[in-house]
PyMOL Python script that loads the backbone (N, CA, C, O; Angstrom):
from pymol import cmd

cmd.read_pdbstr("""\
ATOM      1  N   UNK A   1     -18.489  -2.385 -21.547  1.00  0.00           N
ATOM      2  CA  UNK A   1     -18.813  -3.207 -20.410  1.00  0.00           C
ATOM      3  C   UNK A   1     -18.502  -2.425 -19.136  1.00  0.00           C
ATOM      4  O   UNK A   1     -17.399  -1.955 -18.853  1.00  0.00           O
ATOM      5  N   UNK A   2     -19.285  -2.369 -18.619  1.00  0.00           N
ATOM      6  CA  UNK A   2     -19.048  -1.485 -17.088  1.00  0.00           C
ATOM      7  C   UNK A   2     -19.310  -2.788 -15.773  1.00  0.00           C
ATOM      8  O   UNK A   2     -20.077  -3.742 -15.642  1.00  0.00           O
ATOM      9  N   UNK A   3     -18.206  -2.176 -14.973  1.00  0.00           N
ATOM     10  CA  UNK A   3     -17.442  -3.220 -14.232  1.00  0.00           C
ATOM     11  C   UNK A   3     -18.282  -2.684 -12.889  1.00  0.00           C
ATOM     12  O   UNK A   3     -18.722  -1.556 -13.112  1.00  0.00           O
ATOM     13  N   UNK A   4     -18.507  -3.004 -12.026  1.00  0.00           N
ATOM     14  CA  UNK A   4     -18.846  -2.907 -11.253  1.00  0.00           C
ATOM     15  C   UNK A   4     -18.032  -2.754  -9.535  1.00  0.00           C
ATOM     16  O   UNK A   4     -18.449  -3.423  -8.589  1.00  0.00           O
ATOM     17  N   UNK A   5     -16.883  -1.797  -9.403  1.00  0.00           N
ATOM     18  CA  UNK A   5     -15.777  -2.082  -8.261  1.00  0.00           C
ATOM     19  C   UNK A   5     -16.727  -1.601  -6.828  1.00  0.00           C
ATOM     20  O   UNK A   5     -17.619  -0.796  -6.560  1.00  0.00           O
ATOM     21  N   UNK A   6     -16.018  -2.507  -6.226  1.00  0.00           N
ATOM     22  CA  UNK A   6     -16.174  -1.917  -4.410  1.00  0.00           C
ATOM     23  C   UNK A   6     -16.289  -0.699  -4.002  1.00  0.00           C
ATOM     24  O   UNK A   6     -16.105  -0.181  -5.103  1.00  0.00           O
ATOM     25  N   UNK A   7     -16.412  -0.009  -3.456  1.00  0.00           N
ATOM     26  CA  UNK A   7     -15.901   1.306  -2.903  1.00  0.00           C
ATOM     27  C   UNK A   7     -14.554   1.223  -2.155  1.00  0.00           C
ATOM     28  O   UNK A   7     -14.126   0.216  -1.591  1.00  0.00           O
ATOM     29  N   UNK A   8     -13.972   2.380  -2.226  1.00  0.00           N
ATOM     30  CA  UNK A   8     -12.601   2.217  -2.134  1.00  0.00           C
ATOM     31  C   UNK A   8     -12.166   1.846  -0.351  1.00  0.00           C
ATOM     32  O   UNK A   8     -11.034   1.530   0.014  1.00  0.00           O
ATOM     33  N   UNK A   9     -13.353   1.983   0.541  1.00  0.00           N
ATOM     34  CA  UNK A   9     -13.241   1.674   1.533  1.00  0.00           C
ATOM     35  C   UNK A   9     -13.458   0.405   2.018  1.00  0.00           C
ATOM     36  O   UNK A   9     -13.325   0.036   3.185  1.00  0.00           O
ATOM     37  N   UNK A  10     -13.789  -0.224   1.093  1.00  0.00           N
ATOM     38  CA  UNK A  10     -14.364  -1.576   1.718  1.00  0.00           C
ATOM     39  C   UNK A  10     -13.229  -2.382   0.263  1.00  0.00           C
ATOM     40  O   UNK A  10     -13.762  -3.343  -0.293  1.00  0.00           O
ATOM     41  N   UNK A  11     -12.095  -2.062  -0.150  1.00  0.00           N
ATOM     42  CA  UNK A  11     -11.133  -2.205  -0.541  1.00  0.00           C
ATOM     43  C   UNK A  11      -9.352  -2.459   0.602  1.00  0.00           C
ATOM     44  O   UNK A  11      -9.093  -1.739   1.567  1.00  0.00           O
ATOM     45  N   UNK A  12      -8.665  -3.326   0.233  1.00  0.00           N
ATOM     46  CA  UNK A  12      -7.168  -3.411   0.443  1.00  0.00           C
ATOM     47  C   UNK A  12      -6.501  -3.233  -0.835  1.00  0.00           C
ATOM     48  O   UNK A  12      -6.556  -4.030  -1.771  1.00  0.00           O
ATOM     49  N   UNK A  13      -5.920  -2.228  -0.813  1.00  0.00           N
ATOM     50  CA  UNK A  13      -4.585  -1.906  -2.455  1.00  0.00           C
ATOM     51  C   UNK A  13      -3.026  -2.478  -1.671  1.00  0.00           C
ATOM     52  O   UNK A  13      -2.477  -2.444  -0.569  1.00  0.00           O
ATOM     53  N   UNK A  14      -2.905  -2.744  -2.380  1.00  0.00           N
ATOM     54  CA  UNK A  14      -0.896  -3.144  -2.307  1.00  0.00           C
ATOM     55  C   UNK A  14      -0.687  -2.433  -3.799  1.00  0.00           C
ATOM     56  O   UNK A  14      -1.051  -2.650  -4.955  1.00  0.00           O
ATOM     57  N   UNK A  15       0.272  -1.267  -2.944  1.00  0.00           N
ATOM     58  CA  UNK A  15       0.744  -0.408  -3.752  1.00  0.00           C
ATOM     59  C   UNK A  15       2.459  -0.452  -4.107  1.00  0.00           C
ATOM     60  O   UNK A  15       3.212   0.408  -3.649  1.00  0.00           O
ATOM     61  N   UNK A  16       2.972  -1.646  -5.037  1.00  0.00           N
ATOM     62  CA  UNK A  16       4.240  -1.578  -5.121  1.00  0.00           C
ATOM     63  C   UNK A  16       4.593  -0.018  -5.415  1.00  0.00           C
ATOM     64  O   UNK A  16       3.818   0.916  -5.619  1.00  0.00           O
ATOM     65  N   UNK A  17       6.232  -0.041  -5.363  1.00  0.00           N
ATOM     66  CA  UNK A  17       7.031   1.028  -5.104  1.00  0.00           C
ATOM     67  C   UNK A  17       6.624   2.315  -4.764  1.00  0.00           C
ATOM     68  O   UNK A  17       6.849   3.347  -5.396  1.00  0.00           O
ATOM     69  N   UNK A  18       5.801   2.139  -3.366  1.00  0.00           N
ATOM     70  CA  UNK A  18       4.998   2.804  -2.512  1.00  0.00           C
ATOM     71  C   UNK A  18       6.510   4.092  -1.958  1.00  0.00           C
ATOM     72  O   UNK A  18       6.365   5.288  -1.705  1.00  0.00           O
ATOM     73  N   UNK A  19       7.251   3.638  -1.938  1.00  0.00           N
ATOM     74  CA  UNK A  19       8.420   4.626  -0.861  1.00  0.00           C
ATOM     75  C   UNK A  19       8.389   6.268  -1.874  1.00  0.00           C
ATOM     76  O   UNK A  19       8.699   7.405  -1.516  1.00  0.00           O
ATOM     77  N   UNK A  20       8.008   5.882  -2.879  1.00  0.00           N
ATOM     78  CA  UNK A  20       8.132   7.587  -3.718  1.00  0.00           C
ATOM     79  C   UNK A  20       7.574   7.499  -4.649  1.00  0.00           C
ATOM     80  O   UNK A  20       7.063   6.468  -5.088  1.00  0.00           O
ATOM     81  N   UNK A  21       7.560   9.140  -5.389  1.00  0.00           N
ATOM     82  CA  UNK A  21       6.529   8.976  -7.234  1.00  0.00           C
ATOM     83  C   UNK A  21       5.411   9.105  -6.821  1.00  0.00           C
ATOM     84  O   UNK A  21       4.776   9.639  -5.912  1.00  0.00           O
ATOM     85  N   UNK A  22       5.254   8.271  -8.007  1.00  0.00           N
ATOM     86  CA  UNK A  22       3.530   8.075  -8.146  1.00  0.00           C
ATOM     87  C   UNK A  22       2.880   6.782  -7.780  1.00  0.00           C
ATOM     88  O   UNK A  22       1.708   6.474  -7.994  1.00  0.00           O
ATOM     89  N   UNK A  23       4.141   5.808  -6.987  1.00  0.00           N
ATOM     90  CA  UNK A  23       3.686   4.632  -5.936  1.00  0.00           C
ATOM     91  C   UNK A  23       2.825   5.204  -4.263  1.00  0.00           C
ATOM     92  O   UNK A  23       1.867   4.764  -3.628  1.00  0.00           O
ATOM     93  N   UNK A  24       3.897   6.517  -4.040  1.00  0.00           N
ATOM     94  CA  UNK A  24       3.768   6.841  -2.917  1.00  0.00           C
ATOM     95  C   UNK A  24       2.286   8.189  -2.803  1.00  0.00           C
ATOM     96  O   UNK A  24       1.659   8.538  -1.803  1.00  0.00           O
ATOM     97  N   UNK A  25       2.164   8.601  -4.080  1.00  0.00           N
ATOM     98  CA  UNK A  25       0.810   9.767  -4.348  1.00  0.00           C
ATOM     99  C   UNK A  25      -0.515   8.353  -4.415  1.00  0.00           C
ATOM    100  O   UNK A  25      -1.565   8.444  -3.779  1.00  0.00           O
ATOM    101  N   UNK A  26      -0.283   7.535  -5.009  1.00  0.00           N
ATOM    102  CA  UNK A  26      -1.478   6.500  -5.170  1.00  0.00           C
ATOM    103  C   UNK A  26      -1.523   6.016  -3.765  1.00  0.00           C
ATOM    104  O   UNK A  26      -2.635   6.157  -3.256  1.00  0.00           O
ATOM    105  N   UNK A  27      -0.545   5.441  -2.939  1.00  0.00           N
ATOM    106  CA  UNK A  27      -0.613   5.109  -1.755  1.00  0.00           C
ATOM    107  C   UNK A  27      -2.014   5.729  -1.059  1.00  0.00           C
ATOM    108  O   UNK A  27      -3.138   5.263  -0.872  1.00  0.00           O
ATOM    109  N   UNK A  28      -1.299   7.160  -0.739  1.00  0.00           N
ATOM    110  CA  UNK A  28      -1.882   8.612  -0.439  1.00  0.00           C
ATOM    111  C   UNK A  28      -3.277   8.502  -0.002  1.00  0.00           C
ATOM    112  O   UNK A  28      -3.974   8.205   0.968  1.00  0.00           O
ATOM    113  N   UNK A  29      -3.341   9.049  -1.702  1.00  0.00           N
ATOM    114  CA  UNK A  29      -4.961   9.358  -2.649  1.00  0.00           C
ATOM    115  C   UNK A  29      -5.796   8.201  -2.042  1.00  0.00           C
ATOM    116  O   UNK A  29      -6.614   8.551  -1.191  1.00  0.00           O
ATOM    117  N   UNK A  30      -5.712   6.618  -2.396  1.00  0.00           N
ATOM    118  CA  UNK A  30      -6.577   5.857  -2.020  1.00  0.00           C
ATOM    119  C   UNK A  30      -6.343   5.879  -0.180  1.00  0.00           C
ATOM    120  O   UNK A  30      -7.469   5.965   0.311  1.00  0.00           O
ATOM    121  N   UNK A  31      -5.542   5.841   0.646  1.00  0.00           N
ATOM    122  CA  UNK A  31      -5.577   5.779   2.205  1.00  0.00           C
ATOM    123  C   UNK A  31      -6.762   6.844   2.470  1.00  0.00           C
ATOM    124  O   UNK A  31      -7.761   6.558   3.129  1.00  0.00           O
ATOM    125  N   UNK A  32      -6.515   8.210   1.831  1.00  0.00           N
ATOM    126  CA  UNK A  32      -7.485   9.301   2.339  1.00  0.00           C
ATOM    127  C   UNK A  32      -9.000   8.892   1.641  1.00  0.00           C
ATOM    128  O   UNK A  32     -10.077   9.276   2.095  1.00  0.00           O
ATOM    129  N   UNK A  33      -8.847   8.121   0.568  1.00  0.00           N
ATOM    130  CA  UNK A  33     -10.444   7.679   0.032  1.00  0.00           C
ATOM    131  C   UNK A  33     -11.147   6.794   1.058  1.00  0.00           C
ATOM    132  O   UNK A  33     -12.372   6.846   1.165  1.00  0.00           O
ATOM    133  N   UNK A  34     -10.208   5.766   2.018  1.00  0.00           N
ATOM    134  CA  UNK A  34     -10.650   4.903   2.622  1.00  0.00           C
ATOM    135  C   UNK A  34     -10.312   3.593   2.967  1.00  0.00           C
ATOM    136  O   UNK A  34     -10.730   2.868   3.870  1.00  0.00           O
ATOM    137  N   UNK A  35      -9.139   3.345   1.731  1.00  0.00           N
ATOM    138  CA  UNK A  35      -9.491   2.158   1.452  1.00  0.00           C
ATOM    139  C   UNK A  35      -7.701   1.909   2.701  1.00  0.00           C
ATOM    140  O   UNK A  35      -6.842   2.706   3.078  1.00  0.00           O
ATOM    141  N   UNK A  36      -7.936   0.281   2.939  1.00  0.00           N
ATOM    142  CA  UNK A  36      -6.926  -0.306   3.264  1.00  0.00           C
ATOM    143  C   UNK A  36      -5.721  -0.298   2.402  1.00  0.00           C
ATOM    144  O   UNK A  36      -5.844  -0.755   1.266  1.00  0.00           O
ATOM    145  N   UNK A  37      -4.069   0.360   2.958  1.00  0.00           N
ATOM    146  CA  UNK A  37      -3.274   0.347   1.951  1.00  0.00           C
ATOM    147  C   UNK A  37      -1.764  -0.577   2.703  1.00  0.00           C
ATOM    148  O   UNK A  37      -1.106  -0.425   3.733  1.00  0.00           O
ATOM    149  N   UNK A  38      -1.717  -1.577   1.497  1.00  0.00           N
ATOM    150  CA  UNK A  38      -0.202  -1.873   1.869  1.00  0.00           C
ATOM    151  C   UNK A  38       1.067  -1.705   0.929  1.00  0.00           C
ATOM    152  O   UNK A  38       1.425  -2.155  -0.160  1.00  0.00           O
ATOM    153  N   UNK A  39       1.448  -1.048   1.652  1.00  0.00           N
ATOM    154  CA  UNK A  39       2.959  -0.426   1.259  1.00  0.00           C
ATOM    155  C   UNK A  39       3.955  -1.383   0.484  1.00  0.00           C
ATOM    156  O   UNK A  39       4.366  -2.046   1.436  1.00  0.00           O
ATOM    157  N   UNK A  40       4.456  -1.766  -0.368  1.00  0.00           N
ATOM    158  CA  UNK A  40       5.459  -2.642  -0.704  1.00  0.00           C
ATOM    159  C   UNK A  40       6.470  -1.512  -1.516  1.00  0.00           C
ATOM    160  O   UNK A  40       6.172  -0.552  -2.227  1.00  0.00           O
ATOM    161  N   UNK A  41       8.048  -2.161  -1.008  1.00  0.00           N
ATOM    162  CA  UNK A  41       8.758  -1.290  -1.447  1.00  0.00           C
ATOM    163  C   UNK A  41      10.286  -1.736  -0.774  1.00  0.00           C
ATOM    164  O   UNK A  41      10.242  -2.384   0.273  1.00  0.00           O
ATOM    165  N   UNK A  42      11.271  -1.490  -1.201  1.00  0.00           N
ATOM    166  CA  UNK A  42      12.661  -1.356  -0.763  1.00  0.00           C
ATOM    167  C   UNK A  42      13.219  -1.029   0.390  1.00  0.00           C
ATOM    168  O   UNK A  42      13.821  -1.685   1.240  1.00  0.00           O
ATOM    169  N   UNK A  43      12.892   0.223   0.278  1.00  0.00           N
ATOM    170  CA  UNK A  43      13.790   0.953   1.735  1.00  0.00           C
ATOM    171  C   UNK A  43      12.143   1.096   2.963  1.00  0.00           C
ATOM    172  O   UNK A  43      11.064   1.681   2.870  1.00  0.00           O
ATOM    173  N   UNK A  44      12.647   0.405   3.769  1.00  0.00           N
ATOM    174  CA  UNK A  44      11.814  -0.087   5.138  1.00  0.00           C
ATOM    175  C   UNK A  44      11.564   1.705   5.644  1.00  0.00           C
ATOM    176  O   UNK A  44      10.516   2.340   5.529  1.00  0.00           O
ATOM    177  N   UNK A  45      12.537   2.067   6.061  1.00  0.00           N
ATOM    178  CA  UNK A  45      12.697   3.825   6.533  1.00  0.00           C
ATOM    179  C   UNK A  45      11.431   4.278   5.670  1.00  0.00           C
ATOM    180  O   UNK A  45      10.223   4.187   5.889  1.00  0.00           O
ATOM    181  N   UNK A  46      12.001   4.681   4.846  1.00  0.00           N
ATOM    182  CA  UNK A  46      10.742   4.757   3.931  1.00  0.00           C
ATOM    183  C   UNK A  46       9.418   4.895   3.982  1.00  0.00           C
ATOM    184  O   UNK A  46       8.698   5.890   4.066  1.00  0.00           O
ATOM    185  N   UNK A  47       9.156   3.515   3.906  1.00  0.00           N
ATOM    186  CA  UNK A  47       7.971   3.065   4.301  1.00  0.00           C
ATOM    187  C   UNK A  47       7.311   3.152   5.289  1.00  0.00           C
ATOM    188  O   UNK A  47       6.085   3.227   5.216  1.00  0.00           O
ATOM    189  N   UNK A  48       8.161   3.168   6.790  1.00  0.00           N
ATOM    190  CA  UNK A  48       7.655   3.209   7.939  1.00  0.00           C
ATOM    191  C   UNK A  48       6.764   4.891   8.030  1.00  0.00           C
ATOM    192  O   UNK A  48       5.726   5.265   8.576  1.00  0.00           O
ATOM    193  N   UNK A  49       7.821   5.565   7.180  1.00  0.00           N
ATOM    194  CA  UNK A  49       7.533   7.264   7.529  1.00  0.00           C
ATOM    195  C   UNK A  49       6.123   7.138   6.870  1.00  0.00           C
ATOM    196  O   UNK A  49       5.224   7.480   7.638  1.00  0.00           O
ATOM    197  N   UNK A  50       5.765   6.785   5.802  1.00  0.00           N
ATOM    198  CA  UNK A  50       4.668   7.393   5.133  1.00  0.00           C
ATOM    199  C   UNK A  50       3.434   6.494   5.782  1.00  0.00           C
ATOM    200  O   UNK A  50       2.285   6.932   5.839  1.00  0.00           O
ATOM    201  N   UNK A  51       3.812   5.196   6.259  1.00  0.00           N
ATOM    202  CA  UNK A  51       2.601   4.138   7.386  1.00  0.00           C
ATOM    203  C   UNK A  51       2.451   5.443   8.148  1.00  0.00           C
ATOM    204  O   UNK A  51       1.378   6.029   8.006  1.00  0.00           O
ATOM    205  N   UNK A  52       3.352   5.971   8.920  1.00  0.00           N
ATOM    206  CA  UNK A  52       2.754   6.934   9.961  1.00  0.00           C
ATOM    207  C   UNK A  52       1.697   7.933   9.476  1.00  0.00           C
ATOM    208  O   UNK A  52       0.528   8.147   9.797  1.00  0.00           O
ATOM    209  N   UNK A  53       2.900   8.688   8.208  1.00  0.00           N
ATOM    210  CA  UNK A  53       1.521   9.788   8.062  1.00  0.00           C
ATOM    211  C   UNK A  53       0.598   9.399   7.763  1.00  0.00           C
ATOM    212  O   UNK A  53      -0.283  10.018   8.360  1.00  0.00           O
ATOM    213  N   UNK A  54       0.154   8.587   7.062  1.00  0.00           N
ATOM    214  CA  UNK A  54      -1.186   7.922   6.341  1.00  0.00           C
ATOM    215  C   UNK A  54      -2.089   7.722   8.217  1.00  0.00           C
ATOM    216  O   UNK A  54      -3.214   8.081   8.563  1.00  0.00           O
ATOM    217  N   UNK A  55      -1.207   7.163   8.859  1.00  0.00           N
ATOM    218  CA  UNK A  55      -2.143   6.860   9.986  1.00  0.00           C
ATOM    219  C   UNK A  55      -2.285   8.216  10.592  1.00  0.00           C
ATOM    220  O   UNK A  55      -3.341   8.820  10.778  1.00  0.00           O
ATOM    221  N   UNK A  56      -1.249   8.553  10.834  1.00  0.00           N
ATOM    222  CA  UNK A  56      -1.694  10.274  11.743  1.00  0.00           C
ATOM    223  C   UNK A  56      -2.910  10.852  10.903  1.00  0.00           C
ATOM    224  O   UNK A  56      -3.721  11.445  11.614  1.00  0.00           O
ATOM    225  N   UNK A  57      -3.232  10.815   9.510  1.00  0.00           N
ATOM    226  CA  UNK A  57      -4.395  11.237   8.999  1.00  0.00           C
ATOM    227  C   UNK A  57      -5.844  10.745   9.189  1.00  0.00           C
ATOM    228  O   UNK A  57      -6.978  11.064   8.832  1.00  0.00           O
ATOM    229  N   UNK A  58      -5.256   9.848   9.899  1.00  0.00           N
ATOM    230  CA  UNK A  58      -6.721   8.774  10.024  1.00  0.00           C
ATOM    231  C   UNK A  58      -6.523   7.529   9.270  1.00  0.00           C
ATOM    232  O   UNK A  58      -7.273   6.625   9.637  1.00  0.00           O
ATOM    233  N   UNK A  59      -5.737   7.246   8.339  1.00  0.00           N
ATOM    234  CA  UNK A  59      -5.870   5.965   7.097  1.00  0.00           C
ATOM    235  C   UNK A  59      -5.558   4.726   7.546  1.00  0.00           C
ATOM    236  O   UNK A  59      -5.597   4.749   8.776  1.00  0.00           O
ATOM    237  N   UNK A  60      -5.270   3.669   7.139  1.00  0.00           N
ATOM    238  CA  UNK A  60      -4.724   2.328   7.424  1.00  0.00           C
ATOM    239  C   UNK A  60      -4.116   2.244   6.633  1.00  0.00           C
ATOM    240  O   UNK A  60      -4.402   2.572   5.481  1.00  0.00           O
ATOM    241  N   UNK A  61      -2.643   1.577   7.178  1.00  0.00           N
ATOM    242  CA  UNK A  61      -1.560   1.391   6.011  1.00  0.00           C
ATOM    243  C   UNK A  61      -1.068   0.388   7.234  1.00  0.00           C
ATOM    244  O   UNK A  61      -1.273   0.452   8.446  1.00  0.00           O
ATOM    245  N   UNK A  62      -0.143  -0.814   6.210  1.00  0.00           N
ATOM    246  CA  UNK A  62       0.871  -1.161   6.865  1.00  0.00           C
ATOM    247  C   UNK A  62       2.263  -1.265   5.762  1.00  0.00           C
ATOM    248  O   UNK A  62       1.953  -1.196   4.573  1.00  0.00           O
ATOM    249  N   UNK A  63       3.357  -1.382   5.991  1.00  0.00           N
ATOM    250  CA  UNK A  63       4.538  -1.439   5.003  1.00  0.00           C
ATOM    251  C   UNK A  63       5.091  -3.154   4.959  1.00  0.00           C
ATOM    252  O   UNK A  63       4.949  -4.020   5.822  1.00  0.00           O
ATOM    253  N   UNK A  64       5.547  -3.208   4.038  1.00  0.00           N
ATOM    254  CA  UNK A  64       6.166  -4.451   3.570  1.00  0.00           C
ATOM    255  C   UNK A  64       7.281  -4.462   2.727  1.00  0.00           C
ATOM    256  O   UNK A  64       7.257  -4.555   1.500  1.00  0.00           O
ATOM    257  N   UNK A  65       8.564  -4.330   3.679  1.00  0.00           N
ATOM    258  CA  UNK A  65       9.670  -4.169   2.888  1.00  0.00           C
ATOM    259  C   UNK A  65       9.776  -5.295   1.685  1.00  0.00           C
ATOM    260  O   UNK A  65       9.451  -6.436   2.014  1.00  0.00           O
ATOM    261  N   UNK A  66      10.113  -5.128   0.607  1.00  0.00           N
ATOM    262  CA  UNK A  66      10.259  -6.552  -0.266  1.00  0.00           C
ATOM    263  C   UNK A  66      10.945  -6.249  -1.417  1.00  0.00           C
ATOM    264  O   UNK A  66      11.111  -5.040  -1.256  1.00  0.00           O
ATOM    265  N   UNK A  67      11.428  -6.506  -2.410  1.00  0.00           N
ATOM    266  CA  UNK A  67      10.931  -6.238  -3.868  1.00  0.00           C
ATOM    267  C   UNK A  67      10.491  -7.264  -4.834  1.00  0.00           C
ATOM    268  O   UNK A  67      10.967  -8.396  -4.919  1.00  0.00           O
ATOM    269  N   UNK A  68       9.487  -6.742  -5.594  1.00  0.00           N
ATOM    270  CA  UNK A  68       8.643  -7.727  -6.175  1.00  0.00           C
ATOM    271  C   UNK A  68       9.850  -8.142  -7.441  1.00  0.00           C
ATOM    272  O   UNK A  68       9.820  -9.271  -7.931  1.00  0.00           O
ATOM    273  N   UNK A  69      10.285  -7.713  -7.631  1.00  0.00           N
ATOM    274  CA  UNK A  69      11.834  -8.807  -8.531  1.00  0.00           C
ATOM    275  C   UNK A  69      12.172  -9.765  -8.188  1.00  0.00           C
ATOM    276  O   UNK A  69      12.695 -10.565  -8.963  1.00  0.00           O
ATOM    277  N   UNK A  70      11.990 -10.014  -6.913  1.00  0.00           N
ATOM    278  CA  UNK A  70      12.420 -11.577  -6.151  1.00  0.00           C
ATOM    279  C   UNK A  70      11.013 -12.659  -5.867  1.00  0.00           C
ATOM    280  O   UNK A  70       9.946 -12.455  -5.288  1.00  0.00           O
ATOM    281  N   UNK A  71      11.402 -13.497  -6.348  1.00  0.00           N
ATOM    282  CA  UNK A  71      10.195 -14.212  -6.261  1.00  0.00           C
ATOM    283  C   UNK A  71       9.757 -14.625  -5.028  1.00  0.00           C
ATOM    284  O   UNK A  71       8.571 -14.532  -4.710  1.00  0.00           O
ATOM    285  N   UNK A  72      10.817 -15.187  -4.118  1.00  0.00           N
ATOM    286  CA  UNK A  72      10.301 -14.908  -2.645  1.00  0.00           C
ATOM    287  C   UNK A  72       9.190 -14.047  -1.864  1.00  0.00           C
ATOM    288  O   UNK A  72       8.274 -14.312  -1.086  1.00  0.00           O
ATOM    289  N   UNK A  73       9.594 -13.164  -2.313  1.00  0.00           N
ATOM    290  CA  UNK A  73       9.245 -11.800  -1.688  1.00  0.00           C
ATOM    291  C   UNK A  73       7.220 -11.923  -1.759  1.00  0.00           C
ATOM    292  O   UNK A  73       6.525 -11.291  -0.963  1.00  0.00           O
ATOM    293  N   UNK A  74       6.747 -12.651  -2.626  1.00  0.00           N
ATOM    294  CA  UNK A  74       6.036 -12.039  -3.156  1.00  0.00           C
ATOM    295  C   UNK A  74       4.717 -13.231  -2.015  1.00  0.00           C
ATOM    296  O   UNK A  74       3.526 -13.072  -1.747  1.00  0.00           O
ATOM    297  N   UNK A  75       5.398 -13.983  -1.761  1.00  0.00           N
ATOM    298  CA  UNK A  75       4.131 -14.643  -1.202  1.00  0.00           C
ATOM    299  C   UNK A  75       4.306 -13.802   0.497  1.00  0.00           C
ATOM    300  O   UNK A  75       3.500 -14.131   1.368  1.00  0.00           O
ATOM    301  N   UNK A  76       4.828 -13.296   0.651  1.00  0.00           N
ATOM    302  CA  UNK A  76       5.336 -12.459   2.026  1.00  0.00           C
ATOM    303  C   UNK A  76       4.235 -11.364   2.056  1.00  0.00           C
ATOM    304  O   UNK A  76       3.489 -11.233   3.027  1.00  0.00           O
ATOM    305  N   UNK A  77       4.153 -10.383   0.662  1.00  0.00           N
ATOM    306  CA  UNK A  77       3.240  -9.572   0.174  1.00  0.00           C
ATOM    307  C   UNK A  77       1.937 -10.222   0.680  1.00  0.00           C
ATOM    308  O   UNK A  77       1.495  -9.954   1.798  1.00  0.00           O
ATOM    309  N   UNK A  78       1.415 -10.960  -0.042  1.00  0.00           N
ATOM    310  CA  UNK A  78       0.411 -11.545  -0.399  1.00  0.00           C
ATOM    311  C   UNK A  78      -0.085 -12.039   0.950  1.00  0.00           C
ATOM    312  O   UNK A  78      -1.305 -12.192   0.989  1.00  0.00           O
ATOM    313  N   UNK A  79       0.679 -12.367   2.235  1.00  0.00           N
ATOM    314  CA  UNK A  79       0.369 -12.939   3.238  1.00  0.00           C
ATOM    315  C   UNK A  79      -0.369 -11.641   4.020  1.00  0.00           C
ATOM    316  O   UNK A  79      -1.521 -11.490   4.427  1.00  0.00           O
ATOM    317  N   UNK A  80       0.926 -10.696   4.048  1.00  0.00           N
ATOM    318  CA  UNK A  80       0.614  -9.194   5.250  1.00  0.00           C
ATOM    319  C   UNK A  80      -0.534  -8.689   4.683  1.00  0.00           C
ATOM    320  O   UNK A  80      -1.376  -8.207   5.441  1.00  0.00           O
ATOM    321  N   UNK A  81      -0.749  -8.708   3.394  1.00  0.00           N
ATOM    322  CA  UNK A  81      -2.230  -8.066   2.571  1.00  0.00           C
ATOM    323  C   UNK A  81      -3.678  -8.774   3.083  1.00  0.00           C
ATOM    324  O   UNK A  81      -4.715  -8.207   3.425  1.00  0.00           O
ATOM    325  N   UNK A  82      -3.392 -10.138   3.016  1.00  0.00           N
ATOM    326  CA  UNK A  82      -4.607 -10.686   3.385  1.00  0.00           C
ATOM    327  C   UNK A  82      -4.717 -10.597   5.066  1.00  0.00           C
ATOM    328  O   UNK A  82      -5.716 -11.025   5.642  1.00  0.00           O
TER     329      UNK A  82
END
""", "prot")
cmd.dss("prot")
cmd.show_as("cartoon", "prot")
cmd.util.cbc("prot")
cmd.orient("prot")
């Protein structure tokens, strides 16, 4: 079955544990493809640094300190995304 996705620019990703790894390379990869990226993750510092570079490159990002372990947290996500 072949799925049919958006293009990655006319896309928003929420990329939990965006602050490092392979949260923060996926972040990246899709910002430079196009697409809208939001940051979710722990340490705010963090996050703020890599919103910048993503934007100094041209991308859209915004950060959302949270962690998705807390159930709170998650409609907070879900708000800054939309």
């Amino acid at each position: 079955m072949k799925m049919n996705l958006k293009p990655l620019r006319d896309q928003v990703i929420v990329v939990t544990g965006a602050g490092s790894g392979i949260g923060a390379a996926t972040a990246k990869m899709a910002a430079d493809r196009g697409a809208k990226v939001v940051l979710v993750g722990r340490q705010e510092d963090t996050l703020m640094r890599l919103v910048e570079e993503i934007v100094h490159a041209g991308g859209s990002a915004i950060s959302v300190p949270a962690d998705v372990g807390v159930q709170d947290d998650h409609a907070r996500i879900l708000e800054r995304a939309i």
